[in-house]
C-alpha positions in Angstrom: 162.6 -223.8 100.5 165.4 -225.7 98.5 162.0 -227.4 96.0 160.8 -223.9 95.2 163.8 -222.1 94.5 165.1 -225.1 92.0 161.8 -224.9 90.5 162.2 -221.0 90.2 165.7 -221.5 89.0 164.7 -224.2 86.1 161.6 -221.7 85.1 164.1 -218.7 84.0 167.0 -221.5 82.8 163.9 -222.7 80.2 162.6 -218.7 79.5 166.6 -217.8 79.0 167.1 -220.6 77.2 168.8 -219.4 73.4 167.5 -221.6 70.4 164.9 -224.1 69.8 167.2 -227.2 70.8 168.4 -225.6 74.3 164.6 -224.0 75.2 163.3 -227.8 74.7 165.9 -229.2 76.8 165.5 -226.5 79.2 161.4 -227.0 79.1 161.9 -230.9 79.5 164.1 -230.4 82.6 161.4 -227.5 84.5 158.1 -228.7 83.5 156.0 -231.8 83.1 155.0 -233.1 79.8 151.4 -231.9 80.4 152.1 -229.1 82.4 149.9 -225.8 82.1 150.9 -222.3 81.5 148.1 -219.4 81.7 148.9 -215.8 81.8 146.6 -212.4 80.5 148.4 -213.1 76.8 148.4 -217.1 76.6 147.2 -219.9 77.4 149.0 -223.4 76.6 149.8 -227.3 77.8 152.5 -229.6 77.2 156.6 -229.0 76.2 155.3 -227.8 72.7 153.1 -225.2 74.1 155.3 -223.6 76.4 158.5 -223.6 73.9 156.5 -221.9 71.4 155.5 -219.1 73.5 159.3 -219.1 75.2 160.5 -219.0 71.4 158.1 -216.2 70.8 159.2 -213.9 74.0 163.0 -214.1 72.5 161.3 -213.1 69.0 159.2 -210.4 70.4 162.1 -209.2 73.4 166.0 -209.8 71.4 168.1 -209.1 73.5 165.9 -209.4 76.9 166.1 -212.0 79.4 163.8 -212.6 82.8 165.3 -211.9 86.0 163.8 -213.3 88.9 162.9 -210.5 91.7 162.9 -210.8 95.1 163.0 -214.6 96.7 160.6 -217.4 96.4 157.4 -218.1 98.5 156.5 -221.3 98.9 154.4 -223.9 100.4 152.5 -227.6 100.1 153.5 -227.7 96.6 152.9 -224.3 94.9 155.3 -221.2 94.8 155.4 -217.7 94.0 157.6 -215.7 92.4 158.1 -212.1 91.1 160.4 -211.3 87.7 161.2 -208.9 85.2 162.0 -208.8 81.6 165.2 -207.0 81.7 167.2 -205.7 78.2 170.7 -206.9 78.7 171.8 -204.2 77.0 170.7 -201.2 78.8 169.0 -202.5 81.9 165.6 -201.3 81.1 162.5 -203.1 81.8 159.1 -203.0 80.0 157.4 -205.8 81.7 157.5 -207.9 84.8 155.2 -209.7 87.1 154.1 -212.7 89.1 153.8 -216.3 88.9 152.3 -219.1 91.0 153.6 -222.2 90.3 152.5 -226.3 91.0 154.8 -228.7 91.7 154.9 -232.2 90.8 156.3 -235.1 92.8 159.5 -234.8 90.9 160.0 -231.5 91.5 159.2 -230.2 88.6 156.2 -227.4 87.7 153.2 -229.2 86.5 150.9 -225.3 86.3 151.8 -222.1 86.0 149.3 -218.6 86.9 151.0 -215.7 85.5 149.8 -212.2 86.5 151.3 -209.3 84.8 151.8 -206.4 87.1 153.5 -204.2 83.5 153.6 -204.8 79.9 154.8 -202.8 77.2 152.6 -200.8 75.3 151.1 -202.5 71.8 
């Protein structure tokens, strides 16, 4: 379970990353250059892609970082995962959900399926 959870851990190290120089460092080290990321609000590829919408959670959420929930499932070479967005400020949570993820050889996530299970209101 060792590939999953570093893969989990490098997933919410590059979402909790602070500023456009750490989230692509953090992006380079958990994901491929062409790797995927599709959820009910987005859908991008490559480092670009996912540090713009990563940038744009920390613009939409100050103050909020993902948490993962519960362990990591794995198997072959995809993974799940549950989090939440959590405010570090007062603990509350207006979204969380699910992710399956696709590892590369190296380890690190070439896909990513996200599934919201809550989302704040527009």
């Amino acid at each position: 379970m060792t590939q999953y959870n570093t893969a989990a851990e490098r997933y919410f190290a590059a979402w909790n990353a602070d500023g456009a120089e750490a989230i692509a460092k953090a992006v380079s080290e958990a994901f491929t250059e062409d790797a995927t990321y599709t959820d009910p609000l987005v859908d991008v590829a490559g480092h670009e892609g996912l540090a713009a919408v990563i940038a744009g959670a920390h613009e939409q959420f100050p103050g909020f970082e993902f948490r993962q929930k519960g362990s990591v499932d794995g198997n072959h070479h995809i993974a799940r995962f549950s989090w939440d967005l959590v405010s570090t400020a007062d603990g509350s949570s207006p979204a969380g959900g699910s992710d399956v993820i696709t590892l590369a050889e190296d380890g690190r996530i070439s896909s990513v399926s996200g599934f919201l299970d809550r989302a704040p209101e527009a």
